[in-house]
PDB file with one MODEL, atoms N, CA, C and O in Angstrom:
MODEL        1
ATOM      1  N   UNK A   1      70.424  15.578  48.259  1.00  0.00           N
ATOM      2  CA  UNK A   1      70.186  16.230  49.527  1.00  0.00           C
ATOM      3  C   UNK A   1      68.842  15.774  50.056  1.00  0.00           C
ATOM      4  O   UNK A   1      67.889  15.431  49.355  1.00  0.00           O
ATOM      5  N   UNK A   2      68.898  15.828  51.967  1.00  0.00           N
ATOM      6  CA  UNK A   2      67.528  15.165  51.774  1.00  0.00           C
ATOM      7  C   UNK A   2      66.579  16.221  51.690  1.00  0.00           C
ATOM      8  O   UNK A   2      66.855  17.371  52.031  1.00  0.00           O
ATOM      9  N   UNK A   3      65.073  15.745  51.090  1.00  0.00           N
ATOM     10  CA  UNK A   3      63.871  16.782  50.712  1.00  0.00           C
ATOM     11  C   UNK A   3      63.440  17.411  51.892  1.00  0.00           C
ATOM     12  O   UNK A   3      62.267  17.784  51.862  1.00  0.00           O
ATOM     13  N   UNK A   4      64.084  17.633  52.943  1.00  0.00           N
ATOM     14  CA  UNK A   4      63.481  18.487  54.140  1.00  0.00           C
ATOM     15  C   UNK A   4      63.750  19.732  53.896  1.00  0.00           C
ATOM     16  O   UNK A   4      64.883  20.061  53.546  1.00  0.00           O
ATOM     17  N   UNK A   5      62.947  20.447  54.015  1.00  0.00           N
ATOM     18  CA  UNK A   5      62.958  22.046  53.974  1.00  0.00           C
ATOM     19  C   UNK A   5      64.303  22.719  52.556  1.00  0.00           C
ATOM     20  O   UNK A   5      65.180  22.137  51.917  1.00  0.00           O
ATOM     21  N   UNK A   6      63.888  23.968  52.587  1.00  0.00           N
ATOM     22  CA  UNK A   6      64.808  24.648  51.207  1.00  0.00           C
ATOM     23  C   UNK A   6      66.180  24.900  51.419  1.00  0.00           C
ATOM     24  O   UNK A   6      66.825  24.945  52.466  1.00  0.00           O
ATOM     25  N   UNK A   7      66.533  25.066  50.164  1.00  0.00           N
ATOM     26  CA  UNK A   7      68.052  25.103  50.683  1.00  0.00           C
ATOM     27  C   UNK A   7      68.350  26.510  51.686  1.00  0.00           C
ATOM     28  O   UNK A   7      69.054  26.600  52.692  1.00  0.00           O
ATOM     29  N   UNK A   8      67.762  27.246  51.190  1.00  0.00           N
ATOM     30  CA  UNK A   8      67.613  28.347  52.335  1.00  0.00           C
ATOM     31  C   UNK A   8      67.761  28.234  53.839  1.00  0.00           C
ATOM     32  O   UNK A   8      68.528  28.798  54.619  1.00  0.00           O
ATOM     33  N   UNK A   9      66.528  27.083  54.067  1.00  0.00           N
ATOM     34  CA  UNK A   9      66.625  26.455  55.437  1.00  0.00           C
ATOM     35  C   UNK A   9      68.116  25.827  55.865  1.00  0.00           C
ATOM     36  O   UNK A   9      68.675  26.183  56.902  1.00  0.00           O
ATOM     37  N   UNK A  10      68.690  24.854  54.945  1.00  0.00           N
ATOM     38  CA  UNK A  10      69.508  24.037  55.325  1.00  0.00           C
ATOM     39  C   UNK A  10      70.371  25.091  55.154  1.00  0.00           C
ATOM     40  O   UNK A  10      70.656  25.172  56.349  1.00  0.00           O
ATOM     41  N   UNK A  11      70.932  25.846  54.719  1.00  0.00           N
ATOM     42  CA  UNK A  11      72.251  27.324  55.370  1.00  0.00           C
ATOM     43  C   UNK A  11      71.845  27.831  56.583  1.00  0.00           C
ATOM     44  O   UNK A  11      72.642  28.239  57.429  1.00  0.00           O
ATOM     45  N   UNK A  12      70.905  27.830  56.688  1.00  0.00           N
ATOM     46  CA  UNK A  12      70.450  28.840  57.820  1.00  0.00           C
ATOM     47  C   UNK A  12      70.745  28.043  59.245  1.00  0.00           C
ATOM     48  O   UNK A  12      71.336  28.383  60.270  1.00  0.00           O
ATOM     49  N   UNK A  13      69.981  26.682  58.792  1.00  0.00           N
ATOM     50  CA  UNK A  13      70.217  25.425  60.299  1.00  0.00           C
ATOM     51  C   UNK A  13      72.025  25.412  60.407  1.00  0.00           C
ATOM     52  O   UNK A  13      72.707  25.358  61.430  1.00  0.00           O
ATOM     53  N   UNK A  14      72.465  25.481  58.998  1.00  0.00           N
ATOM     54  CA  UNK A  14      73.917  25.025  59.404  1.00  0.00           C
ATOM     55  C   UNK A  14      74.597  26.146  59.928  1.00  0.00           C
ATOM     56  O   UNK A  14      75.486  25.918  60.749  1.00  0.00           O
ATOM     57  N   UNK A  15      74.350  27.321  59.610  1.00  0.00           N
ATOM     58  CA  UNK A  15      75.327  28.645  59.876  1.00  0.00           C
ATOM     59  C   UNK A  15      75.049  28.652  61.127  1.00  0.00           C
ATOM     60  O   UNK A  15      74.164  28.098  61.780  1.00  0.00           O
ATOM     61  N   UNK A  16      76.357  29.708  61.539  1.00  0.00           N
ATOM     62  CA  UNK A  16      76.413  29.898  63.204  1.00  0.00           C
ATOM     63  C   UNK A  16      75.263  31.157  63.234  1.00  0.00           C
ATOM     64  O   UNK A  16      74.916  31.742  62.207  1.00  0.00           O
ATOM     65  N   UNK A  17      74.782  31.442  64.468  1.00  0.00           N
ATOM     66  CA  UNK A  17      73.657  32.173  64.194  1.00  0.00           C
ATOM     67  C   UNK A  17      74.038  33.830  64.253  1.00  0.00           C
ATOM     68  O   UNK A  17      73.216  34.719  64.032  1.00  0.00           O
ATOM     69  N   UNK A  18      75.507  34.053  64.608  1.00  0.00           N
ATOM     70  CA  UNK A  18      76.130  35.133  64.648  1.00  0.00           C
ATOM     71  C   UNK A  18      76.085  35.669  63.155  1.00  0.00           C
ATOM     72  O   UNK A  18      76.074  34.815  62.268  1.00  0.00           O
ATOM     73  N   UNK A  19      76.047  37.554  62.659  1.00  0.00           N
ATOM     74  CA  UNK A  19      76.178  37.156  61.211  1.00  0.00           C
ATOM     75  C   UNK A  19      77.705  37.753  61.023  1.00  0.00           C
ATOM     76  O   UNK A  19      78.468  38.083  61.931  1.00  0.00           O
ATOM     77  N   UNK A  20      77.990  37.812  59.339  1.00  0.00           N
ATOM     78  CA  UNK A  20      79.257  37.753  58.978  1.00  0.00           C
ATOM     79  C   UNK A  20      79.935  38.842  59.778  1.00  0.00           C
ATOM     80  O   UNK A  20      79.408  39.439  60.717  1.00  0.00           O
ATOM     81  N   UNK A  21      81.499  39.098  59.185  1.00  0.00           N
ATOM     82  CA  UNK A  21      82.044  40.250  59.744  1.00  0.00           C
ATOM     83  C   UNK A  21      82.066  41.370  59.147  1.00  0.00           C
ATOM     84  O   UNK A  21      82.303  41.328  57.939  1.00  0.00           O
ATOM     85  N   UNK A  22      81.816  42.799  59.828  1.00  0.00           N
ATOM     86  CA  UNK A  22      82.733  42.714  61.083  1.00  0.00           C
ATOM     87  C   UNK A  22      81.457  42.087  62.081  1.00  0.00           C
ATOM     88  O   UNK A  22      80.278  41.960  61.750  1.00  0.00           O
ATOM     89  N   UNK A  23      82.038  41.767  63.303  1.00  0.00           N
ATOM     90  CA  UNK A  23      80.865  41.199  64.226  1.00  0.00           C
ATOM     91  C   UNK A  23      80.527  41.843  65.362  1.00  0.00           C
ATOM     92  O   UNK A  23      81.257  42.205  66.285  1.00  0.00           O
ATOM     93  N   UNK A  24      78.832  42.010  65.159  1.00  0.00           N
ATOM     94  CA  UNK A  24      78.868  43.081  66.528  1.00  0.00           C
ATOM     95  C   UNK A  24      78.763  42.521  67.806  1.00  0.00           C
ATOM     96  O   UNK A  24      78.274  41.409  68.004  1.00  0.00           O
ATOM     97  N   UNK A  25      79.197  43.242  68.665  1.00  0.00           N
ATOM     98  CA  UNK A  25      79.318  42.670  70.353  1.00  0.00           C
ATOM     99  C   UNK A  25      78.196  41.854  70.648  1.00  0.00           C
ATOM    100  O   UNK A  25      77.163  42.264  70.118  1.00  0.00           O
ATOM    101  N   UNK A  26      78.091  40.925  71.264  1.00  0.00           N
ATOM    102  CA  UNK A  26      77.451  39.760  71.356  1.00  0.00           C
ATOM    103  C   UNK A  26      76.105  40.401  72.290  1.00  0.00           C
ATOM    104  O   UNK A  26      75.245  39.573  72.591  1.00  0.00           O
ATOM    105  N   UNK A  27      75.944  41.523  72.652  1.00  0.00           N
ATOM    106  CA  UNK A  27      74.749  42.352  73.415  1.00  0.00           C
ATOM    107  C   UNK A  27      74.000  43.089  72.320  1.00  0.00           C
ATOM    108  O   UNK A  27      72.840  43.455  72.509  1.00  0.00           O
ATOM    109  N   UNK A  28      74.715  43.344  71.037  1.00  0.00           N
ATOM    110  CA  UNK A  28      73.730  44.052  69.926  1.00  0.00           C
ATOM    111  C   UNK A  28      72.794  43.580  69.279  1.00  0.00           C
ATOM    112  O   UNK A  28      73.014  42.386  69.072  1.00  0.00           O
ATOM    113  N   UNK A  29      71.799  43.934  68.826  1.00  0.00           N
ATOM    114  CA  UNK A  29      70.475  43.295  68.512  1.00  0.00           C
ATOM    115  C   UNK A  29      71.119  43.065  66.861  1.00  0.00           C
ATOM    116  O   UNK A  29      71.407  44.004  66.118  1.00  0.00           O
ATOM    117  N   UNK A  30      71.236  41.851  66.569  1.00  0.00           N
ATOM    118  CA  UNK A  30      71.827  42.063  65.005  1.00  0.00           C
ATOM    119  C   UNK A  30      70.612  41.182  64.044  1.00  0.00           C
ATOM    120  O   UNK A  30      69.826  40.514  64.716  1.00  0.00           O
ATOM    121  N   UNK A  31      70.468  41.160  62.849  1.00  0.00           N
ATOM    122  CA  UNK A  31      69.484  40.672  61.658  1.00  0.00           C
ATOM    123  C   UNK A  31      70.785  40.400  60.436  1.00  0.00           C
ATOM    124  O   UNK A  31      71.645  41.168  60.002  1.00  0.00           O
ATOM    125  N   UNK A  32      70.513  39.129  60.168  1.00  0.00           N
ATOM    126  CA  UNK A  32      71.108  39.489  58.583  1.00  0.00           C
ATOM    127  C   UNK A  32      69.958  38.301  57.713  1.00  0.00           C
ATOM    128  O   UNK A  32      68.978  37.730  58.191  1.00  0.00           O
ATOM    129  N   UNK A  33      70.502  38.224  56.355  1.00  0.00           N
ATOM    130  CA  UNK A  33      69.637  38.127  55.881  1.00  0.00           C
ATOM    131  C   UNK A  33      70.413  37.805  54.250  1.00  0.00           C
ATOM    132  O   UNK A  33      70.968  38.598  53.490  1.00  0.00           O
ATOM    133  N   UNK A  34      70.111  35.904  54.081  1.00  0.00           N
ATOM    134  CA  UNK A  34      70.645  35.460  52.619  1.00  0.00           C
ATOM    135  C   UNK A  34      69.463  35.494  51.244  1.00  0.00           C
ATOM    136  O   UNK A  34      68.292  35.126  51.148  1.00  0.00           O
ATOM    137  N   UNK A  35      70.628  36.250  50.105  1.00  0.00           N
ATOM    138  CA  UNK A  35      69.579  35.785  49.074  1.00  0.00           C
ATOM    139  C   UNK A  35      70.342  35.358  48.173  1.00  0.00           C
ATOM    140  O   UNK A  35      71.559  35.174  48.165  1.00  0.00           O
ATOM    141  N   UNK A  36      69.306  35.162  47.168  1.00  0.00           N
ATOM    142  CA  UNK A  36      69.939  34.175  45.816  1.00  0.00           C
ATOM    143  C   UNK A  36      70.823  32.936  46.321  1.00  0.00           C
ATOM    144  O   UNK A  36      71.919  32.777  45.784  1.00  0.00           O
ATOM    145  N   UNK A  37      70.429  32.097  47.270  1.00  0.00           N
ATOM    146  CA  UNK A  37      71.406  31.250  46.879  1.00  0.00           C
ATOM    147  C   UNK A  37      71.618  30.344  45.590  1.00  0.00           C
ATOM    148  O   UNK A  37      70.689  30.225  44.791  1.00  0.00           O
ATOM    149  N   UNK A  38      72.334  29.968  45.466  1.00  0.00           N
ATOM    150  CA  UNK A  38      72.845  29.068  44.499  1.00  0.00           C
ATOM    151  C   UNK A  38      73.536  27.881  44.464  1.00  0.00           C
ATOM    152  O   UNK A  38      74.749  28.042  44.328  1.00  0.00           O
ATOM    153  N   UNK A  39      72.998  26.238  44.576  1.00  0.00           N
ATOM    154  CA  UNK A  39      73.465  25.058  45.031  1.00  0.00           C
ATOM    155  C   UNK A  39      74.520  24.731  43.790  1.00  0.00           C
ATOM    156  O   UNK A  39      74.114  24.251  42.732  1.00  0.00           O
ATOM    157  N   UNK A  40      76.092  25.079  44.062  1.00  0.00           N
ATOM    158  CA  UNK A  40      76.871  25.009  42.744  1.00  0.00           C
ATOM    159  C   UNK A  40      77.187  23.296  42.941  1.00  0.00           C
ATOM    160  O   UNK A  40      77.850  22.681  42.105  1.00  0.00           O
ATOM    161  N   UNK A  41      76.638  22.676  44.108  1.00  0.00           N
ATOM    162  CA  UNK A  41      77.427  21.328  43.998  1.00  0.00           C
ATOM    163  C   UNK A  41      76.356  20.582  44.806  1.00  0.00           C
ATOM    164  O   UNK A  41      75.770  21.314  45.603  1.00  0.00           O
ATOM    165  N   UNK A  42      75.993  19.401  44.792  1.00  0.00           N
ATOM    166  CA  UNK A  42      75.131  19.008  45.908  1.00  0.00           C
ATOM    167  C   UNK A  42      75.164  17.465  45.923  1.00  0.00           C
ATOM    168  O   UNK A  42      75.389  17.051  44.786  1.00  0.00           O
ATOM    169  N   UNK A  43      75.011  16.454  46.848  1.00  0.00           N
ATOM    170  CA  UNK A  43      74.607  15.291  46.678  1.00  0.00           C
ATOM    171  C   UNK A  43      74.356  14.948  47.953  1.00  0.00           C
ATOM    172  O   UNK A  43      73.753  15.685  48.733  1.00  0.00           O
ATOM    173  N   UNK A  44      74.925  13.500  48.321  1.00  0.00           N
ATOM    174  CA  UNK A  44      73.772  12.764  49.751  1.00  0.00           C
ATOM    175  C   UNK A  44      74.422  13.004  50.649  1.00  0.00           C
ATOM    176  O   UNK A  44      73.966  12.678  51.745  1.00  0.00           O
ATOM    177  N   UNK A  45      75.869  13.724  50.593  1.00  0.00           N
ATOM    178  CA  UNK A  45      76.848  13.575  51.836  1.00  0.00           C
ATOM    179  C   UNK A  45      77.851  14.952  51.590  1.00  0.00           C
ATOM    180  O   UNK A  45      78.903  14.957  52.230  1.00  0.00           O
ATOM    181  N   UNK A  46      77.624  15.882  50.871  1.00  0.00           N
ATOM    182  CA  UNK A  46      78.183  17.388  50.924  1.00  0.00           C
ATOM    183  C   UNK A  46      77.199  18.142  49.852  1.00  0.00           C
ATOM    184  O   UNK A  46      76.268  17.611  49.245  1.00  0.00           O
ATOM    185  N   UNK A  47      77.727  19.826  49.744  1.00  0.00           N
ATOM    186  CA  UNK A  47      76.574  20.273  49.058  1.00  0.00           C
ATOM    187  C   UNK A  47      77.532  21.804  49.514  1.00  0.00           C
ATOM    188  O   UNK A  47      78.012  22.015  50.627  1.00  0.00           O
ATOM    189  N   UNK A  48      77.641  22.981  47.974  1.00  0.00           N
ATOM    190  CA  UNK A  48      78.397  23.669  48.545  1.00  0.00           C
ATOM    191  C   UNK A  48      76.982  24.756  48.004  1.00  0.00           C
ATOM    192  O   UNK A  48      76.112  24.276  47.277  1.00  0.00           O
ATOM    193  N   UNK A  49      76.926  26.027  48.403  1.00  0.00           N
ATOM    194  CA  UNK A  49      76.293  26.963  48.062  1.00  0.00           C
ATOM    195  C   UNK A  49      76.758  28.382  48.285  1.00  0.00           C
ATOM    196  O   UNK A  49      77.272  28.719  49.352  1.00  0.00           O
ATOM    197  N   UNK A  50      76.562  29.282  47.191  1.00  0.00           N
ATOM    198  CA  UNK A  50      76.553  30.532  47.388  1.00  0.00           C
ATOM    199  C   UNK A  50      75.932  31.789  47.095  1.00  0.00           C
ATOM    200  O   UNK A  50      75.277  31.866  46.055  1.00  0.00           O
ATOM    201  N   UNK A  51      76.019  32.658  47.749  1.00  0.00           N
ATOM    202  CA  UNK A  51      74.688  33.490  48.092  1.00  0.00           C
ATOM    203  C   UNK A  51      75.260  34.820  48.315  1.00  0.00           C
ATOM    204  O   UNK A  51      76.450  35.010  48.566  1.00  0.00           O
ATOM    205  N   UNK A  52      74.195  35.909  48.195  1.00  0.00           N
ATOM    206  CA  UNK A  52      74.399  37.102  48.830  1.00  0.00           C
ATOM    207  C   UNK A  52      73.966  37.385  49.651  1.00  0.00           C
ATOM    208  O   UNK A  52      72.746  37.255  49.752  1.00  0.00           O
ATOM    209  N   UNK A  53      75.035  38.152  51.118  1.00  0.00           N
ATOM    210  CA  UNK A  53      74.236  38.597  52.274  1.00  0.00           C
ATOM    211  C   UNK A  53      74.457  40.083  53.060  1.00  0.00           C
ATOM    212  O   UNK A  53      75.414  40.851  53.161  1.00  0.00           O
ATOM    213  N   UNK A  54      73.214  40.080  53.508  1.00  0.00           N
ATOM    214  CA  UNK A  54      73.301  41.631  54.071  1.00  0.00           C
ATOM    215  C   UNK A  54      73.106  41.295  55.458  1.00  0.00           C
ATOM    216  O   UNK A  54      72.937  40.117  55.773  1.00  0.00           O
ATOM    217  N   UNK A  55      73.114  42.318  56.417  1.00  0.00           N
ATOM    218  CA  UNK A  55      73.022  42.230  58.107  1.00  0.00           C
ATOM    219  C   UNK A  55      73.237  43.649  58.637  1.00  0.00           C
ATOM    220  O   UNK A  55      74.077  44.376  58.108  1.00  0.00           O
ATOM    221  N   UNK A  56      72.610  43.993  59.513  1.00  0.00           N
ATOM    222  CA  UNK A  56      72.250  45.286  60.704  1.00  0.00           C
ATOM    223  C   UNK A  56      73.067  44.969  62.101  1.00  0.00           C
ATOM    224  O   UNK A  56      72.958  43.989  62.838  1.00  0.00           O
ATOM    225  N   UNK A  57      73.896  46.089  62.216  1.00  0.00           N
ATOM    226  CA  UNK A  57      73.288  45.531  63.899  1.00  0.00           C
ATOM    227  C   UNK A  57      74.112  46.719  64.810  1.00  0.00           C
ATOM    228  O   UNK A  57      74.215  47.784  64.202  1.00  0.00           O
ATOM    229  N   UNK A  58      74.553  46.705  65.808  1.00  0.00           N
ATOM    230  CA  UNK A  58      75.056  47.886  66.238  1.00  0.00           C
ATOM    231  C   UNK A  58      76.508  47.180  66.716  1.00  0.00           C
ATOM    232  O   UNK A  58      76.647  46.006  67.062  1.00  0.00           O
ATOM    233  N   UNK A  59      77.541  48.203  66.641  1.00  0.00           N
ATOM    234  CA  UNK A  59      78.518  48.020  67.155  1.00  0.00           C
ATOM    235  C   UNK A  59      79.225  49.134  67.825  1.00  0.00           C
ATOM    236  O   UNK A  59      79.300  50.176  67.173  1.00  0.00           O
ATOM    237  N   UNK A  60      79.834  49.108  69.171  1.00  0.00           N
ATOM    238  CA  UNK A  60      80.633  50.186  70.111  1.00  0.00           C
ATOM    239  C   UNK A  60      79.159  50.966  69.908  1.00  0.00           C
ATOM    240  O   UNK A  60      79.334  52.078  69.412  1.00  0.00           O
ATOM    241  N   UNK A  61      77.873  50.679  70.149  1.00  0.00           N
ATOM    242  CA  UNK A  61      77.122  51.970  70.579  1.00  0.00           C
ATOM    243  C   UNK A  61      76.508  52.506  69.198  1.00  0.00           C
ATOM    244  O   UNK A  61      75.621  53.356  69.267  1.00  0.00           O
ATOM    245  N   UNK A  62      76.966  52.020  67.874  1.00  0.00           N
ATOM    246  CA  UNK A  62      76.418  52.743  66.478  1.00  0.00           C
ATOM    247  C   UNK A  62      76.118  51.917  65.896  1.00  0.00           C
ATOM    248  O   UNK A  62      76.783  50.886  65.798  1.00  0.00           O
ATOM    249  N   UNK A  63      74.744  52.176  65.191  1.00  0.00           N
ATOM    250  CA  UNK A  63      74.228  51.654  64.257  1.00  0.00           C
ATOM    251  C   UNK A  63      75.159  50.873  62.877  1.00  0.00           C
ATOM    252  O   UNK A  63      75.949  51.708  62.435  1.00  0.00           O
ATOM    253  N   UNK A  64      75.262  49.457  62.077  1.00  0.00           N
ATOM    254  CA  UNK A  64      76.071  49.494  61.053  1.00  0.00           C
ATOM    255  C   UNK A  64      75.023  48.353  60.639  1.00  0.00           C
ATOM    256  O   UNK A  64      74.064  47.773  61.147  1.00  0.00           O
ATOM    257  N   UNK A  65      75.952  48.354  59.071  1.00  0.00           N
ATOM    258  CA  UNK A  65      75.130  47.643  57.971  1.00  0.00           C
ATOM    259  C   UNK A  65      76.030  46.848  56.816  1.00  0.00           C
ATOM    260  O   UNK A  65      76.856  47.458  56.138  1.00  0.00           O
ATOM    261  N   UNK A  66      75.808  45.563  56.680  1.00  0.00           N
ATOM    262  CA  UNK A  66      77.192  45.433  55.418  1.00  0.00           C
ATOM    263  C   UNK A  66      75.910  44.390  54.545  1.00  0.00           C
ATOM    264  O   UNK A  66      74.730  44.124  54.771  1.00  0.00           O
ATOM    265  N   UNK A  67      77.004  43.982  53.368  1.00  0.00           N
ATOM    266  CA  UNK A  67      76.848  43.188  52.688  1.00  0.00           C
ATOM    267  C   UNK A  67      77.601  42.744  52.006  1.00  0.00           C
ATOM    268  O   UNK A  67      78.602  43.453  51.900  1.00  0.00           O
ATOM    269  N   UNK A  68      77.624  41.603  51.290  1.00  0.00           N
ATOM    270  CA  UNK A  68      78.760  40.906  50.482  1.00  0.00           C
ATOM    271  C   UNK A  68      78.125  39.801  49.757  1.00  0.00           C
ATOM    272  O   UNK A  68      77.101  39.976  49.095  1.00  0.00           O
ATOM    273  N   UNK A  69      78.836  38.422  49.892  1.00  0.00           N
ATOM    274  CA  UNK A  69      78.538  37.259  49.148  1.00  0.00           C
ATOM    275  C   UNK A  69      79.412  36.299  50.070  1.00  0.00           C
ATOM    276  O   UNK A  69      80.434  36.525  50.718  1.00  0.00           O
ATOM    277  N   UNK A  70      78.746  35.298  49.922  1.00  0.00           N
ATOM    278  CA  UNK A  70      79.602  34.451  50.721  1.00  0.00           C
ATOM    279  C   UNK A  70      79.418  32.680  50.417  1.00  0.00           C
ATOM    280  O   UNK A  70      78.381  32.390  49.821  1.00  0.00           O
ATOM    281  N   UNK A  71      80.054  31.879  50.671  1.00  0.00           N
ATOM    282  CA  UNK A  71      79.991  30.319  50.045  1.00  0.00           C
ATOM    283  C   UNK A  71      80.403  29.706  51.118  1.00  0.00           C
ATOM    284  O   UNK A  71      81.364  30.025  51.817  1.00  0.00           O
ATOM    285  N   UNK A  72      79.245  28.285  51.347  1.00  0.00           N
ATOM    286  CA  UNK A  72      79.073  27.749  52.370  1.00  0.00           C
ATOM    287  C   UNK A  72      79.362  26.115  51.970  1.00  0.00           C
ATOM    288  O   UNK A  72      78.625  25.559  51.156  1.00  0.00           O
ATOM    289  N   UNK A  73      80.459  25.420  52.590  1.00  0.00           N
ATOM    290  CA  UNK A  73      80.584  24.057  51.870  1.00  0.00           C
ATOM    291  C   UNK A  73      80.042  23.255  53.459  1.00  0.00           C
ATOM    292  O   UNK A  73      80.351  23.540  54.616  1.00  0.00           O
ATOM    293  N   UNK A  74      79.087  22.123  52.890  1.00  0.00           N
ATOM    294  CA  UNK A  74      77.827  21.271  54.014  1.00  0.00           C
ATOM    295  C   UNK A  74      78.863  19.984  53.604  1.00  0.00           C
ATOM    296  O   UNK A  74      79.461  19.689  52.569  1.00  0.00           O
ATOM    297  N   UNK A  75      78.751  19.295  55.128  1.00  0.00           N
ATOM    298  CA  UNK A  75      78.460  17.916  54.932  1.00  0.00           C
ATOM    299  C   UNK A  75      77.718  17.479  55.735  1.00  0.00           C
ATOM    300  O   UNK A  75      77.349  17.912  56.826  1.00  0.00           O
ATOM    301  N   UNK A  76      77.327  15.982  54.809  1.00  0.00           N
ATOM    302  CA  UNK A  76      76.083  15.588  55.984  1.00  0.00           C
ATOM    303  C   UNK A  76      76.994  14.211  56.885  1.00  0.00           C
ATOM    304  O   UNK A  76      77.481  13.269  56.259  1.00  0.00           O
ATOM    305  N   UNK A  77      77.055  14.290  57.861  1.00  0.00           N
ATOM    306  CA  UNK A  77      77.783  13.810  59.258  1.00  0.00           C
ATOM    307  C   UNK A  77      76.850  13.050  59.926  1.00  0.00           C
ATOM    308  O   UNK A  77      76.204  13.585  60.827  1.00  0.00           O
ATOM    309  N   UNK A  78      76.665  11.884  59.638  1.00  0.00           N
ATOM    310  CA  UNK A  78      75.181  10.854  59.788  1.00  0.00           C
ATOM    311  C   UNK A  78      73.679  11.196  60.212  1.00  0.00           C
ATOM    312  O   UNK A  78      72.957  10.954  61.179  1.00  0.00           O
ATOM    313  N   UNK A  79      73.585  11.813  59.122  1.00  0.00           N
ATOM    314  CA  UNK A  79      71.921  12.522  58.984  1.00  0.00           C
ATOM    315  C   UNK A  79      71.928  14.067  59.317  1.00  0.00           C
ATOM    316  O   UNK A  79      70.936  14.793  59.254  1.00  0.00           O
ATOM    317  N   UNK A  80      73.211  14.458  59.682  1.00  0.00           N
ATOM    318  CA  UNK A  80      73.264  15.971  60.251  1.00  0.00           C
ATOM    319  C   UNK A  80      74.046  16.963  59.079  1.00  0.00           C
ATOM    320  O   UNK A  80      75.057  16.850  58.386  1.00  0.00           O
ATOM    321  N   UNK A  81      73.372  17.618  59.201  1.00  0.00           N
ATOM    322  CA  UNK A  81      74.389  18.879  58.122  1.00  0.00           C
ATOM    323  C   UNK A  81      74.930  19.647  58.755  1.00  0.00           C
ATOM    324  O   UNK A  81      74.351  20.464  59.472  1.00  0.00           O
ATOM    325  N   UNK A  82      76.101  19.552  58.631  1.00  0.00           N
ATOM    326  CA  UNK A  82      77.376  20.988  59.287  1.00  0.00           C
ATOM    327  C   UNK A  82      77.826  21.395  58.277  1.00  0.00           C
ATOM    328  O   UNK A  82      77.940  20.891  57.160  1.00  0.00           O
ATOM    329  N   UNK A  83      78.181  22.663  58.828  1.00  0.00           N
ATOM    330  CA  UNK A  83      78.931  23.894  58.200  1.00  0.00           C
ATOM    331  C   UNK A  83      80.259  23.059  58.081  1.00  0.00           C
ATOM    332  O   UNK A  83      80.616  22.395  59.054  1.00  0.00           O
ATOM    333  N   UNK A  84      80.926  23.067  57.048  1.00  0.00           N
ATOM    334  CA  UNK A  84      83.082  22.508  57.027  1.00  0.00           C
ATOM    335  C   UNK A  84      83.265  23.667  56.199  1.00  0.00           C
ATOM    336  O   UNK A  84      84.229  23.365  55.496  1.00  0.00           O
ATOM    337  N   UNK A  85      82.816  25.042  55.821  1.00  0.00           N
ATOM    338  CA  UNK A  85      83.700  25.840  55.728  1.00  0.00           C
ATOM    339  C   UNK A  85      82.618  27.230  55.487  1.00  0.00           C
ATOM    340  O   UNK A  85      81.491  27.161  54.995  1.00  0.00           O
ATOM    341  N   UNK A  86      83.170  28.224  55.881  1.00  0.00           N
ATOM    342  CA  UNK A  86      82.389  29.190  55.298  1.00  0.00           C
ATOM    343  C   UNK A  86      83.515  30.440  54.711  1.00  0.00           C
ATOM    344  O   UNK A  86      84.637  30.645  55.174  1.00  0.00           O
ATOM    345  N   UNK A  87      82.839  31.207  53.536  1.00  0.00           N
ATOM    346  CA  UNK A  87      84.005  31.973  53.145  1.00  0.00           C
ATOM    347  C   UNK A  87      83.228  33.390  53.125  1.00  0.00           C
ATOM    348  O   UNK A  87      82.045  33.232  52.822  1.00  0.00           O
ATOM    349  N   UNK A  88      83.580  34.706  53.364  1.00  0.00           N
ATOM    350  CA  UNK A  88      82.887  35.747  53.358  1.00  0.00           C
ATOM    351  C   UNK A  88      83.422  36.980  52.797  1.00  0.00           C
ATOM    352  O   UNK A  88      84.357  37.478  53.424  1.00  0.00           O
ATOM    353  N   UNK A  89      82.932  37.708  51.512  1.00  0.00           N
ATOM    354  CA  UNK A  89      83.499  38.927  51.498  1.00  0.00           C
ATOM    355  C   UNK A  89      82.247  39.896  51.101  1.00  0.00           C
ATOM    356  O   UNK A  89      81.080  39.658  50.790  1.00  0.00           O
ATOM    357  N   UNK A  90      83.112  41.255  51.268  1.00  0.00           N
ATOM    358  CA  UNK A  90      82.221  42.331  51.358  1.00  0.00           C
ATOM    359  C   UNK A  90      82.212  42.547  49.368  1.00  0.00           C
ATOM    360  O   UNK A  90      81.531  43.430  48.846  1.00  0.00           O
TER     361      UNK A  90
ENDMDL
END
């Protein structure tokens, strides 16, 4: 993988910036927030990782909160890292 920033960073650049589900209305102030990841696979051109995550945010008007775990498979797409899959449970 290349040595730019942590793997932390590189989930974070690749994920959509929405967080997991359920998903709040696109007007709610939302936060989430990965830990432990864990690089179970990695090299110069994919790289899968998984992690635990939590997130805030409001939905229909109320406050909510989840968490789960979730696994993120990267490829790198000529110098770029994208998301090719993400999997999420509570």
């Amino acid at each position: 993988m290349p040595s730019t920033g942590s793997p932390t960073d590189r989930i974070a650049a690749a994920k959509p910036s929405s967080p997991p589900s359920p998903r709040p209305s696109p007007s709610s102030a939302t936060r989430s927030k990965i830990d432990d990841p864990e690089w179970i696979a990695h090299s110069d051109d994919h790289a899968v990782c998984r992690y635990r995550f939590t997130w805030t945010g409001t939905i229909d008007s109320q406050p909510r909160s989840g968490s789960g775990r979730g696994t993120n498979v990267l490829v790198n797409n000529a110098g770029t890292w994208q998301m090719l899959h993400e999997h999420l449970s509570a």
